[in-house]
N, C-alpha and C positions, 0 to 999 in steps of 0.2 A: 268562327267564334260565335255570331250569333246564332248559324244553327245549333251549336253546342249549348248556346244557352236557353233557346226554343225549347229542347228536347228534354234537359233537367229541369226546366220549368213546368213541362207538359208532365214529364212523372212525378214533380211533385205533388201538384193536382189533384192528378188521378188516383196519388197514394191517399191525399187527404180525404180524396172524395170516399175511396175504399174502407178508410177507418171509419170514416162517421157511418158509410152504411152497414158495417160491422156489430158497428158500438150500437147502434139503434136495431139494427136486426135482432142483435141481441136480447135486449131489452124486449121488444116485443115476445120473442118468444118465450119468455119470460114470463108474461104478461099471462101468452097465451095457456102456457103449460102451466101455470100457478107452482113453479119450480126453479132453483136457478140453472144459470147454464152452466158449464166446465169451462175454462178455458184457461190454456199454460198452467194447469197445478192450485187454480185457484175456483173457485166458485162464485158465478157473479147473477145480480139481481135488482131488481127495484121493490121498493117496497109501496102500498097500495093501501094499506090502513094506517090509523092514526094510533095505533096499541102501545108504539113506544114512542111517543111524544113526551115532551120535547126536545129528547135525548136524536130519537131518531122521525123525521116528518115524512106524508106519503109523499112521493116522488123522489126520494132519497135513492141513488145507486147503494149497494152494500157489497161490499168484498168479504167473500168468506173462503177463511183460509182452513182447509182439514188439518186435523190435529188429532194427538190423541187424547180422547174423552179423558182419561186420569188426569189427566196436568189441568182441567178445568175447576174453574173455581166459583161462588157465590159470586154476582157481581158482574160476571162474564156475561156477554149480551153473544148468544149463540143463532144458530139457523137449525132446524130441526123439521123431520119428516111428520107431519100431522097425521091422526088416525082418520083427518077427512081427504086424506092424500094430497093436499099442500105442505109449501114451506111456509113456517113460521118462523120470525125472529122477535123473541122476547128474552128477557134477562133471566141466570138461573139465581131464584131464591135459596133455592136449598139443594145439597148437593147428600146423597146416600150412597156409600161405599159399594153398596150391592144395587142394588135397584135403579139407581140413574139419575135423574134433577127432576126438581119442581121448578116450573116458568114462570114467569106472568110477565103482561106488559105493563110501562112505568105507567099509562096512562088507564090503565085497569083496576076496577077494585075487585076484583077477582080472581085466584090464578090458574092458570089453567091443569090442575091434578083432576080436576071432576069431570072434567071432558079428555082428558091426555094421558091421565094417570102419568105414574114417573116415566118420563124422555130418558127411555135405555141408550146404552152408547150406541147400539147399530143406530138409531134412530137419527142422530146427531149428525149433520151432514159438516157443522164449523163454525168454528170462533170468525163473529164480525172481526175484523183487522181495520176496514177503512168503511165512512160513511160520507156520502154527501151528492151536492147536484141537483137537491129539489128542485131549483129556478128551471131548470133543463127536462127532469123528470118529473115534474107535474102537466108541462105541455104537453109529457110523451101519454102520460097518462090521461090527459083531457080529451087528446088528439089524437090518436092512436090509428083512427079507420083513414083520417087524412091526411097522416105521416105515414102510413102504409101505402097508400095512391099515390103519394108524393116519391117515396123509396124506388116502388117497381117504374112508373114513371121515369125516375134518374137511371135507373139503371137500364131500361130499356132506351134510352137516348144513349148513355157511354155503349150500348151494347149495339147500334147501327152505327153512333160514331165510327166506331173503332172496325166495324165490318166495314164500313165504305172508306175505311184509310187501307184496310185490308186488298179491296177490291181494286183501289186506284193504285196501289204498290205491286197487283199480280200483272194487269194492265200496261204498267210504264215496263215491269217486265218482260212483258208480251210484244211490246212494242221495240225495247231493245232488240229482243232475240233477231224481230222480224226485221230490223234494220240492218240487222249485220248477218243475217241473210241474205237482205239485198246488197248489200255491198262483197259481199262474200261471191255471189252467183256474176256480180257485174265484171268485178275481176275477172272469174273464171271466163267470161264471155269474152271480157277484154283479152284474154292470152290465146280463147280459141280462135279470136279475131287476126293474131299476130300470127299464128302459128298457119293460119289460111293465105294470108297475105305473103307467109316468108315461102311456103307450098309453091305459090303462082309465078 
């Protein structure tokens, strides 16, 4: 019973430890690629300026889900491909049947048509769906060179952990085998013992 419980205990751990270095790996390359990532059907990201404040703040995660650009509307806080090859995510002011939307952010006096022209639908990568997590992703965004040292770090401990449980579980195997070798061969010794003695 309690190894049973050792063991679910130990994968829970491990799972959690897996997701946060996930979720943050994540993120960083994020960071890094000024893009979000895929993942299950959805598109995920941090956001790094203050453009749509106070709607949305930097360090904010953002969930963007694909859809199709028709069903979008004025209002709609979207992620879209920039002509400087980042994402953006700003609100769509105006919406043209042919041509595609005009952005801007809430915290903009500006919108962005004179640098973006209209965000045709290829351009459009997804309707924000969910926003939030500053408290989390403002440290990730402060900290970033030392949550990465921090990452490969854990991960190179779970990754000797787990080869020297590896090594001691090939070992106690090795150990088995060669035990019931020796007792295998003792026997055999034992019966040619018997088998000399019943001879004489």
């Amino acid at each position: 019973m309690k190894k049973s419980f050792k063991i679910i205990s130990t994968i829970l751990i491990l799972s959690m430890i897996f997701i946060l270095v996930v979720i943050v790996s994540l993120s960083f390359m994020s960071f890094i690629t000024k893009k979000p990532v895929a993942l299950f059907g959805y598109s995920y990201g941090v956001v790094e300026t203050a453009s749509m404040e106070p709607l949305i703040v930097p360090g904010d995660f953002v969930l963007i889900e694909s859809m199709d650009p028709t069903t979008l509307k004025v209002g709609d806080v979207i992620a879209f491909k920039s002509v400087l090859g980042i994402t953006i995510v700003h609100e769509i002011i105006y919406v043209h049947e042919v041509e595609g939307f005009i952005t801007q952010g809430i915290n903009n006096d500006v919108n962005d048509f004179e640098v973006e022209g209209y965000i045709t639908h290829d351009e459009v990568i997804g309707k924000i769906t969910h926003f939030g997590g500053h408290e989390i992703g403002s440290i990730l965004i402060d900290s970033r060179l030392q949550i990465i040292g921090i990452i490969v770090i854990i991960v190179c401990i779970i990754f000797i952990i787990q080869s020297l449980h590896v090594i001691k579980l090939l070992m106690n195997r090795q150990k088995e085998k060669y035990a019931s070798d020796l007792e295998k061969f003792k026997k055999e010794l034992k019966e040619n013992q018997e088998k000399l003695k019943n001879k004489i």
